[in-house]
C-alpha positions as CSV (number, residue, x, y, z in Angstrom):
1,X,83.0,52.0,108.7
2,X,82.7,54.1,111.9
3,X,80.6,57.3,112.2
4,X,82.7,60.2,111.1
5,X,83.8,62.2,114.0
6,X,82.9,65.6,115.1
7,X,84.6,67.8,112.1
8,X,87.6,69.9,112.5
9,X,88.9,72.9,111.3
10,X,91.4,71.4,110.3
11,X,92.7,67.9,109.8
12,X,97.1,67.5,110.7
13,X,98.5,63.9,109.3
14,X,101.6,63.6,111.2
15,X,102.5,64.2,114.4
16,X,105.9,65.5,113.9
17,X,107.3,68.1,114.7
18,X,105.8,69.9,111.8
19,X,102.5,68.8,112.3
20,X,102.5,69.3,116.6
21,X,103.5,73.1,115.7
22,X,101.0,73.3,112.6
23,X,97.9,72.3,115.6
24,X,99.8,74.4,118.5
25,X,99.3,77.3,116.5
26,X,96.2,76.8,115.3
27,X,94.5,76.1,118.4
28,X,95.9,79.2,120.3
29,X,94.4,80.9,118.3
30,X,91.1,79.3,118.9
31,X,91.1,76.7,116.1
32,X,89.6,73.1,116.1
33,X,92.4,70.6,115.1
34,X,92.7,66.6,114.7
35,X,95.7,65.1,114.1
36,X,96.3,61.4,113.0
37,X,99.4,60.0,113.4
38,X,100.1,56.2,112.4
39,X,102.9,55.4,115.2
40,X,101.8,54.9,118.9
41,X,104.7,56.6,120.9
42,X,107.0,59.5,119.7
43,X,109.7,57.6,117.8
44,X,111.9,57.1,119.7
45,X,115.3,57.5,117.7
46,X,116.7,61.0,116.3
47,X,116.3,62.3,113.1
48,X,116.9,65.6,113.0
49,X,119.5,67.0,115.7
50,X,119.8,70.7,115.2
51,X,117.7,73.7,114.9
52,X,118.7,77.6,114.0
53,X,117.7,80.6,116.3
54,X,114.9,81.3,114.3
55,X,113.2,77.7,114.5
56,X,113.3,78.3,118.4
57,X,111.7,81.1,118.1
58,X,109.1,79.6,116.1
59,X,108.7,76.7,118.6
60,X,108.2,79.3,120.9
61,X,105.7,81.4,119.2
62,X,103.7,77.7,119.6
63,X,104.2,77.4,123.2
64,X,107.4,75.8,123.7
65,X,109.8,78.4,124.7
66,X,110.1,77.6,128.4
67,X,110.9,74.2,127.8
68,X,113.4,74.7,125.0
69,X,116.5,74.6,127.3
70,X,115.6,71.4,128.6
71,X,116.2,69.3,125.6
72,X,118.8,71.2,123.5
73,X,122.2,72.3,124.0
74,X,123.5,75.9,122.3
75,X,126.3,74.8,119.7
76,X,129.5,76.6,120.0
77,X,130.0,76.8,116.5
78,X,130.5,74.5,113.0
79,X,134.1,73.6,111.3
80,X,135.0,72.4,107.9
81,X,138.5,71.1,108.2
82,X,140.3,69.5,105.0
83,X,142.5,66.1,104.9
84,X,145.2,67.9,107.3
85,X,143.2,69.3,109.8
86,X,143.5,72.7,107.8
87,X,140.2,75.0,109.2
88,X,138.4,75.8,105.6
89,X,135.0,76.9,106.9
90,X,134.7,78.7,110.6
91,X,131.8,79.9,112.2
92,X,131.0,81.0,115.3
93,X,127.5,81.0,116.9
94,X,126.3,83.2,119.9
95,X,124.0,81.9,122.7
96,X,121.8,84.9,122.3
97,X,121.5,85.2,118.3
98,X,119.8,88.0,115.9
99,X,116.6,86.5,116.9
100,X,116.7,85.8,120.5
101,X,117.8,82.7,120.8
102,X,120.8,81.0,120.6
103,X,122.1,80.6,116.7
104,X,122.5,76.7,116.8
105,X,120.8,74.6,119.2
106,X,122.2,70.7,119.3
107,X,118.8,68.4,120.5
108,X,117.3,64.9,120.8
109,X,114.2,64.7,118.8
110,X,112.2,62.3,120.5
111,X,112.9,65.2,123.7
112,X,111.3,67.8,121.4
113,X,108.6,66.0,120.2
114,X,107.6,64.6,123.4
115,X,108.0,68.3,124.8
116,X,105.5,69.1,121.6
117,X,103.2,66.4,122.6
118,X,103.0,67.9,126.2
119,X,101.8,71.3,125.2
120,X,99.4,69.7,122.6
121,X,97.5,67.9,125.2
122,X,97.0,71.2,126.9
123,X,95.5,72.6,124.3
124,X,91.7,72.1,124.1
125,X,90.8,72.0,120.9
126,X,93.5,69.5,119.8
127,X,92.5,65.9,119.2
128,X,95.9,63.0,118.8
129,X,94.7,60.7,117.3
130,X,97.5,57.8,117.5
131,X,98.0,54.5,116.0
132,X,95.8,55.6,112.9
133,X,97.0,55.2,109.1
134,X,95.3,57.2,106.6
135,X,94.2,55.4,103.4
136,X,92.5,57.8,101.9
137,X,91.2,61.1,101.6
138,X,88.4,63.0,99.5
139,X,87.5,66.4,98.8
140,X,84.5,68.8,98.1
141,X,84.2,72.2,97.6
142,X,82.9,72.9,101.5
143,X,85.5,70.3,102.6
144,X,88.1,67.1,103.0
145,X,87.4,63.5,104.3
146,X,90.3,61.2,105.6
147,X,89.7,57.6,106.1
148,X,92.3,56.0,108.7
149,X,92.5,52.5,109.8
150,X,93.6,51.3,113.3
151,X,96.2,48.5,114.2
152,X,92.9,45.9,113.5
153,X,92.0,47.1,110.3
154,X,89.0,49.3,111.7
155,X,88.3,52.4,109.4
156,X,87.8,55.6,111.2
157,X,86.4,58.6,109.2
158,X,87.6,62.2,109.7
159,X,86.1,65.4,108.5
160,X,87.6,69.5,108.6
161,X,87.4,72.4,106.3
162,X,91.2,72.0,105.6
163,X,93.8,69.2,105.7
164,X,97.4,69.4,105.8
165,X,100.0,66.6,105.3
166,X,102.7,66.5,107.6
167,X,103.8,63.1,107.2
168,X,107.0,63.0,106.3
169,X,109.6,61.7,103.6
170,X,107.0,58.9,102.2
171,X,103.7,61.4,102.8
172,X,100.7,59.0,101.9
173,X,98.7,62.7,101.4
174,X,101.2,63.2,98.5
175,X,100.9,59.9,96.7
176,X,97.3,60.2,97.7
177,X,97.1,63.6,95.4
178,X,99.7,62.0,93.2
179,X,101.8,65.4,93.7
180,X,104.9,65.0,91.3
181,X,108.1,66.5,92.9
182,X,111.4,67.7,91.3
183,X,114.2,65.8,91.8
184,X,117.9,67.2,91.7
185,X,119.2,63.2,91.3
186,X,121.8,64.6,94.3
187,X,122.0,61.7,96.7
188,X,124.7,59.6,98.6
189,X,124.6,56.9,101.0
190,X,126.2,57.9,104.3
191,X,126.9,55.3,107.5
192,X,124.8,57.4,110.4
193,X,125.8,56.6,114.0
194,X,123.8,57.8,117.2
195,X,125.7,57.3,120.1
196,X,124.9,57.9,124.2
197,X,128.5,58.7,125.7
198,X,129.4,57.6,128.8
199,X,131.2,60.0,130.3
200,X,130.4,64.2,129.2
201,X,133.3,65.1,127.3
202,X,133.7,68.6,125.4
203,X,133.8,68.9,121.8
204,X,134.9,72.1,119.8
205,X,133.5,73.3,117.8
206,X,130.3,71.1,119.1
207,X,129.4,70.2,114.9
208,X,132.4,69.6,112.7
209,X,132.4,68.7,108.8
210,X,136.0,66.6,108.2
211,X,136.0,67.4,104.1
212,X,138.8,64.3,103.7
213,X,138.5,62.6,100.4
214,X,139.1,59.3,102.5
215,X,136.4,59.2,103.6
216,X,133.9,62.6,104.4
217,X,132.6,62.3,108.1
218,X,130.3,64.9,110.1
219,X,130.4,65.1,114.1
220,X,127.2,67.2,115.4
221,X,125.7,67.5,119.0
222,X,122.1,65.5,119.7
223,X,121.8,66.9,122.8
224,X,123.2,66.0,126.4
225,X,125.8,63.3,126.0
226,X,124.5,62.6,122.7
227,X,126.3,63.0,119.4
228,X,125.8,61.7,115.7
229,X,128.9,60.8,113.9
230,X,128.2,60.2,109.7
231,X,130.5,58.5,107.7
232,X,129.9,58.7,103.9
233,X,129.8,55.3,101.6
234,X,132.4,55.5,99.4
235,X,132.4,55.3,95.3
236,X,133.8,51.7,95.7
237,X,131.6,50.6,98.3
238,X,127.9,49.9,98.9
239,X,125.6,51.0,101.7
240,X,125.3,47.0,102.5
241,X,128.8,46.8,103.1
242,X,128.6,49.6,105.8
243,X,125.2,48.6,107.3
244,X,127.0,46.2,110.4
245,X,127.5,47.4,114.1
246,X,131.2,45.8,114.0
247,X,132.0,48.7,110.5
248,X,130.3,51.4,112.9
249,X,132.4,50.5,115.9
250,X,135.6,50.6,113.6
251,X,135.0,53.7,111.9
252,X,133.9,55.4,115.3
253,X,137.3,53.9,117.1
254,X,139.6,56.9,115.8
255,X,137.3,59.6,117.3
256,X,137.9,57.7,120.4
257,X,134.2,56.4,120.7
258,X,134.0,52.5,121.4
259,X,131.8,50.4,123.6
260,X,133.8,51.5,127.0
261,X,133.2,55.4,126.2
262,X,129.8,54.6,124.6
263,X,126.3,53.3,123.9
264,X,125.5,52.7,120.3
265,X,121.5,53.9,120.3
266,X,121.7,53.3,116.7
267,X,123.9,52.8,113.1
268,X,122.2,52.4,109.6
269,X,122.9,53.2,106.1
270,X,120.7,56.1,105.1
271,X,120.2,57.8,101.5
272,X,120.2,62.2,101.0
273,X,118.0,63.3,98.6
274,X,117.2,66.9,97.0
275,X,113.5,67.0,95.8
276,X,110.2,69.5,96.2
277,X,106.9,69.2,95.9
278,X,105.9,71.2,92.4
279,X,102.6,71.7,93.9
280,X,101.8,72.4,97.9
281,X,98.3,73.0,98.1
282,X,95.5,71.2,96.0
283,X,92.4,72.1,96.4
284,X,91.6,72.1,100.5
285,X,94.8,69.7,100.8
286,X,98.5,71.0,101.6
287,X,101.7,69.4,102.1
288,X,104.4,70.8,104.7
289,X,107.5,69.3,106.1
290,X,109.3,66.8,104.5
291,X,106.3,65.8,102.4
292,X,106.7,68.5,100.6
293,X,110.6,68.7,100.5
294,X,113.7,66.7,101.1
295,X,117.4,68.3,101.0
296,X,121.1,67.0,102.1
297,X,121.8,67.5,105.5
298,X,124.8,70.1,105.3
299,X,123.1,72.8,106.3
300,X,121.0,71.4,108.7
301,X,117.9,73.2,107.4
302,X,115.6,69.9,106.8
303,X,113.3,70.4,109.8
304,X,113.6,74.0,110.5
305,X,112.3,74.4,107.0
306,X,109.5,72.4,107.5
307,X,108.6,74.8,111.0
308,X,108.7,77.5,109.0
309,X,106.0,76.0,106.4
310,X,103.7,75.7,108.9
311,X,104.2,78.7,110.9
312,X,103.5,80.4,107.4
313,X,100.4,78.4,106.7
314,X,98.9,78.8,110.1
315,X,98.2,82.2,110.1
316,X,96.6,82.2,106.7
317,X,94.6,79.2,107.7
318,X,93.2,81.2,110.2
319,X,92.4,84.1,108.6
320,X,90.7,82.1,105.9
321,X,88.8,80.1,108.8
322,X,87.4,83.0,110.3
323,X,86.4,84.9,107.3
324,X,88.5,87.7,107.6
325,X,89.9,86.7,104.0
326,X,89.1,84.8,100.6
327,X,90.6,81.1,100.1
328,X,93.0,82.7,97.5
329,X,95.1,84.1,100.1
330,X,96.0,80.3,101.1
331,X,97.8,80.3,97.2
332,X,100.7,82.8,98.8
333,X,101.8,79.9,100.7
334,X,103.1,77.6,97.9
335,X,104.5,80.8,96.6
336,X,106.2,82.0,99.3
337,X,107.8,78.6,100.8
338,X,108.6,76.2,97.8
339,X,110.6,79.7,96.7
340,X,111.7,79.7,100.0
341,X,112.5,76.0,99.9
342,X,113.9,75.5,96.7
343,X,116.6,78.0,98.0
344,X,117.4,75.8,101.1
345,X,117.6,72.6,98.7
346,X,119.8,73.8,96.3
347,X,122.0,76.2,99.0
348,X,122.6,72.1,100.7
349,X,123.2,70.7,97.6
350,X,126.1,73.3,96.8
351,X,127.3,72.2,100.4
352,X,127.2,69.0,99.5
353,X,128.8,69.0,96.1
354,X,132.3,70.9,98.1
355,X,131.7,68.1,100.7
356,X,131.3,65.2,98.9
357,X,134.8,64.8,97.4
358,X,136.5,61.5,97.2
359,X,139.2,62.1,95.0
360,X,142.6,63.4,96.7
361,X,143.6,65.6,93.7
362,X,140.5,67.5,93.3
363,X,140.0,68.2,96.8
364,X,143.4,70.0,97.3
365,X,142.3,71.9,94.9
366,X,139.4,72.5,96.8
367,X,140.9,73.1,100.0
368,X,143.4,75.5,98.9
369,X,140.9,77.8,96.3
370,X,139.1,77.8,99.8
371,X,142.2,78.8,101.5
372,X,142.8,81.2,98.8
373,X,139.4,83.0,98.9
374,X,139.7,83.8,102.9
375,X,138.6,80.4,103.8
376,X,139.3,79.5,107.5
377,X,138.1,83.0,108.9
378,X,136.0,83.3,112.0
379,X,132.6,84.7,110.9
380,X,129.3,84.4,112.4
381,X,125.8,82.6,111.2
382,X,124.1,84.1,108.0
383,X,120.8,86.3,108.3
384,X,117.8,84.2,107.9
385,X,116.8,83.9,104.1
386,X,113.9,86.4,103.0
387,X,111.1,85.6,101.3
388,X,111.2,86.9,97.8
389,X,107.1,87.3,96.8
390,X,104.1,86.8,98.0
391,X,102.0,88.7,100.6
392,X,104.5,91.7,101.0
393,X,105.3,95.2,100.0
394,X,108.7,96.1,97.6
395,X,111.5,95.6,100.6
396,X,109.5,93.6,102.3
397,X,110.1,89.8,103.4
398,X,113.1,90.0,105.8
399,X,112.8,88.2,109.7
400,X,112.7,90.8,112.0
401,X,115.7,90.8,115.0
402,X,114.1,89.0,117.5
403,X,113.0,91.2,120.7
404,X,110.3,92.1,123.5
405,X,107.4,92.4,121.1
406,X,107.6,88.4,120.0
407,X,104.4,87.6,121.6
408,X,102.8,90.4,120.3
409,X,104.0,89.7,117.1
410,X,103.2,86.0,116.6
411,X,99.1,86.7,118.1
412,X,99.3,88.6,114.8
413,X,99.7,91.7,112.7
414,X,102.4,94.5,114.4
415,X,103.2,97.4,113.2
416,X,106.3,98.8,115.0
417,X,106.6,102.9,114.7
418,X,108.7,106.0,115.8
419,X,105.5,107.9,114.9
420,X,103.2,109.8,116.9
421,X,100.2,107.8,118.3
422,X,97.7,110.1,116.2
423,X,99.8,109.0,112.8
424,X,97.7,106.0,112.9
425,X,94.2,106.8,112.2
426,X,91.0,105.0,112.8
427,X,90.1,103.0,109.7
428,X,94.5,101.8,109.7
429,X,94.0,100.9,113.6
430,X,90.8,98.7,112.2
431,X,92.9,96.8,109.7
432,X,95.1,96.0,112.1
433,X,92.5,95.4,114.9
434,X,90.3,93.1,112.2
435,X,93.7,91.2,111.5
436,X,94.0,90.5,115.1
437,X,96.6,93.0,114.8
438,X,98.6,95.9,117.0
439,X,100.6,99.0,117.6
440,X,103.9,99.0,119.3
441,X,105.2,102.7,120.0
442,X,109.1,103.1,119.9
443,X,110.5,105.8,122.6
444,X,113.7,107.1,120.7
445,X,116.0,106.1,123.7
446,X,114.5,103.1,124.8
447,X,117.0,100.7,125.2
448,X,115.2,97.6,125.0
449,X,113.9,98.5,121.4
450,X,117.6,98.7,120.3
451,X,117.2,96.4,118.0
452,X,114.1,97.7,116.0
453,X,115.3,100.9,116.3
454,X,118.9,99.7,114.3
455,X,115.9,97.8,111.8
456,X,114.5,101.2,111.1
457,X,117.3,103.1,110.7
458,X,119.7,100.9,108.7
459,X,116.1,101.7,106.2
460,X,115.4,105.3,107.2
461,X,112.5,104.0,107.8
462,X,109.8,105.3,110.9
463,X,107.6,102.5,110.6
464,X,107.6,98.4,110.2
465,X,104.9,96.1,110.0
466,X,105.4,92.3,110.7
467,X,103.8,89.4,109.8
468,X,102.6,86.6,112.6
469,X,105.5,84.2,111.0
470,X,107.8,87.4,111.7
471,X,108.6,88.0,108.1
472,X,108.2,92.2,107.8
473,X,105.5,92.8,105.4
474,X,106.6,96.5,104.4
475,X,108.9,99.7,106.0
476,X,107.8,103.3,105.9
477,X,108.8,106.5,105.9
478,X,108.0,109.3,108.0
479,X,105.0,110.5,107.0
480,X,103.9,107.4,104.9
481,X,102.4,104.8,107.4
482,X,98.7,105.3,106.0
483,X,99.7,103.9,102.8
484,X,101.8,101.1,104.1
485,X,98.4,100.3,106.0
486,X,96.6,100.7,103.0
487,X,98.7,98.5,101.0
488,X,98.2,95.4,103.7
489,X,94.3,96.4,103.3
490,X,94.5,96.6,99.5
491,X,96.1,93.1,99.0
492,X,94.3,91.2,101.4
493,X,91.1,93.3,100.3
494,X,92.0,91.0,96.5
495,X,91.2,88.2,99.1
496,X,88.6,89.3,101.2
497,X,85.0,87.2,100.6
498,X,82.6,89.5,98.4
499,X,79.8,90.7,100.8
């Protein structure tokens, strides 16, 4: 066996784009990071083709914001539309969102992971490790031990304080903790199709859900000239039967995509499924991204929830690392994102259950209860989902509007105030400072603090304090931003190391 390498702060399996975030943020924020990653080269075919406006802001909190427009294209908008063409489900999204960025971003992964990759290797306390497949990995009380082996069967040893599993859909961390996960049993086969057009050609909305009992089919953007048609396997058919370029050419033919207009990258017979990890940290292991959770694509949340695991995680890691709290705090992040997640998995299976409907009789029925209910009417994105507990006060948990104090916000701790400067007094200005943390004054007619100032107003409150993930640990009132800093010193004092 080879002589361990220098230890890390923390050890990253997977190189996704989970785990490149998960060691972006880490190490700008000084943090020694190794990440092992069993493929060579970025995979080179899509998975995921979407994120939300608050995903690019979180790519951008680790580094990535400049090069964002590069490799995805802002989505007009998403359709339902029944058998005949009638709109069920309409929404609209805006090219400069609630947080900043546009609300639906169409994108080739291999572009964003190579983009990723880029900004790691600028980073200098970021080892990629490639072509390395862990086999195992051990832990102590002071620390973990991964054991990966090369293409030649060499073992390599790895050593770090803290190791996370970003590894995807088959995580080897997870079998290797023998992590159970729940499983919903929700799952279909669908016929996926990447395809390279020839020629641009404009498509509205840019994603579009056809809900026809003869067969279900979603269109979404990939990026430039890319799209992803999916066709769903039928009750009478099997995914076999599907899985031939000649059935993808034929189903793609009425949608006016054939091998004159277009370059098949790829077509295959893949399987949804709806499952979580029960447990996402044991011991000095965790699990994030798909490895801890898998959910139908209909909302198009599968790798934007597993950015938001790690941008949650990294924060807390750091915290932990430099002593500034106790290990316990590190237990809010299984509360706060499998909650989190959970919602997400079952908020796609719903989706996927109105979708999913073969039978002509039951989805008119469908269509026109959906009709019936306002169905069809322009409205725009939903608010990003709260979190419901964990390390927050009562109202707290919401994503704050995106706005000019982003970088402030993600370096860490920010409490945004109408106050006076002398309402914060020194022992509040040195939890903040001890958390890494800031002040931002709001002038009362400063326009380019519109959107905090609506934030505090719509809850007469003078005074908000955001986490680095830009989740809003806790409003206050005039009058009351001792105790709110208080509070944040209280709970994390629960965590802080005795001594």
């Amino acid at each position: 066996m080879a002589t361990p390498s220098s230890p890390a702060d923390v050890l990253v399996v997977g190189c996704g784009p989970s785990g490149a975030v998960l060691a972006s943020l880490l190490a700008r924020r000084g943090r020694r990071v190794t990440v092992l990653e069993r493929h060579r080269e970025v995979f080179g075919l899509p998975r995921a083709t979407s994120f939300d406006g608050e995903t690019a802001r979180l790519l951008a909190a680790a580094g990535v914001g400049a090069g964002l427009s590069e490799i995805s294209v802002p989505a007009t908008g998403y359709q339902w539309r029944g058998a005949d063409q009638q709109v069920l489900l309409n929404i609209r999204f805006s090219e400069v969102g609630r947080y900043g960025w546009p609300d639906a971003n169409t994108m080739h992964q291999p572009a964003l992971e190579q983009l990723l990759g880029t900004a790691l290797v600028a980073e200098p306390g970021v080892d990629v490790r490639r072509g390395l497949s862990v086999v195992d990995v051990r832990q102590t009380d002071d620390g973990v031990t991964a054991i990966a082996e090369d293409e030649t069967g060499t073992a390599h040893t790895f050593q770090a304080d803290w190791l996370v599993g970003c590894d995807g859909a088959n995580s080897i961390v997870r079998e290797l903790t023998a992590v159970p996960m729940t499983d919903l049993k929700f799952s279909f086969e669908w016929l996926l199709c990447d395809v390279e057009l020839h020629e641009p050609r404009e498509f509205v909305p840019t994603n579009l859900q056809l809900c026809d009992p003869a067969r279900p089919t979603t269109l979404v953007g990939s990026g430039r000239d890319r799209r992803r048609w999916e066709f769903m396997c039928l009750p009478e058919e099997s995914g076999a039967e599907l899985d031939n370029v000649e059935t993808a050419w034929r189903l793609l033919a009425p949608h006016g995509v054939t091998p004159q207009t277009a370059k098949l990258l790829r077509s295959g017979v893949y399987r949804s499924h709806a499952r979580w990890a029960q447990q996402w940290r044991q011991g000095r292991i965790f699990l994030a991204g798909d490895a801890a959770h898998l959910m139908p694509p209909f909302a198009g949340q599968g790798m934007c929830s597993g950015i938001r695991d790690v941008s949650n995680l990294a924060w807390k890691l750091d915290l932990v690392l430099g002593g500034r709290a106790d290990e316990r705090l590190l237990d809010t992040y299984t509360l706060e994102r499998r909650g989190h997640t959970k919602a997400a998995v079952l908020a796609s299976v719903k989706l996927g259950r109105v979708i999913c409907v073969t039978d002509p009789a039951a989805a008119a029925d469908r269509d026109a209860a959906i009709l019936a209910n306002g169905g069809g009417r322009r409205t725009s994105p939903p608010e990003a989902t709260p979190l419901a507990a964990g390390l927050l006060r009562p109202g707290g948990g919401d994503v704050i509007p995106g706005g000019r104090f982003d970088d402030l916000i993600a370096a860490g701790f920010l409490l945004i105030t109408t106050e006076q400067p002398d309402a914060v007094g020194d022992s509040q200005r040195a939890v903040l400072s001890g958390l890494g943390g800031t002040v931002a004054h709001l002038g009362p007619d400063e326009q380019a603090d519109g959107r905090y100032l609506d934030y505090l107003r719509d809850r007469s409150a003078a005074s908000v304090l955001v986490r680095p993930d830009y989740h809003v640990y806790g409003t206050a009132a005039a009058g009351a931003l001792a105790a709110l800093l208080e509070g944040l010193r209280d709970q994390l004092g629960r965590h802080r190391p005795s001594g």
